[in-house]
N, C-alpha and C positions, 0 to 999 in steps of 0.2 A: 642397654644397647651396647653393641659391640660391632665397631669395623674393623677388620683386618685384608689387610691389603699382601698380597704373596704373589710371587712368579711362577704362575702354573704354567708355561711355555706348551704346550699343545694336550696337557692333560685339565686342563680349570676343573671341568667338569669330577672329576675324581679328588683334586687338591680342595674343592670344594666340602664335597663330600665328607671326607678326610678332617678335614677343618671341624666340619659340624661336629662329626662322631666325636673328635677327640674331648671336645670343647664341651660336651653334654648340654646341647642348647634341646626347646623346645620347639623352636621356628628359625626356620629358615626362610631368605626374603632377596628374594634377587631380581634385579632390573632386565630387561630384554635390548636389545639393539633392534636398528633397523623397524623401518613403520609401515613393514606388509601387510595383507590380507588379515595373515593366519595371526589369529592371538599368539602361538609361541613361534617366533621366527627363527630362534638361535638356534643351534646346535646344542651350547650350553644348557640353554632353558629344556630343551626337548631331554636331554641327557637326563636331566635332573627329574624330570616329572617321568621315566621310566625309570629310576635307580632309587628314588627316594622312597625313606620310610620309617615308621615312628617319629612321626613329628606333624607338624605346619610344615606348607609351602607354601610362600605366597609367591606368584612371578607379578611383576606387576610393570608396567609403561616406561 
């Protein structure tokens, strides 16, 4: 397991990304904000589950 914590200031969503690629992980696993409706609320989250690939996602509460 690995945390890394970075200032992606209005890009997360790609510094994320970026993060993974570099990093040759298998899974990715990221938390949501906010307790709407919709299972993906964020922006982040929605970002990532249209950009993501070759891998695990998990978004998860």
């Amino acid at each position: 397991m690995r945390v890394d914590v970075r200032d992606g200031g209005f890009r997360v969503g790609k510094s994320v990304l970026e993060a993974y690629r570099k990093g040759g992980f298998g899974t990715l696993v990221v938390g949501r904000r906010g307790m709407g409706k919709q299972f993906f609320t964020g922006s982040v989250s929605r970002f990532l589950v249209n950009q993501f690939s070759d891998g695990a996602l998990w978004v998860v509460p």
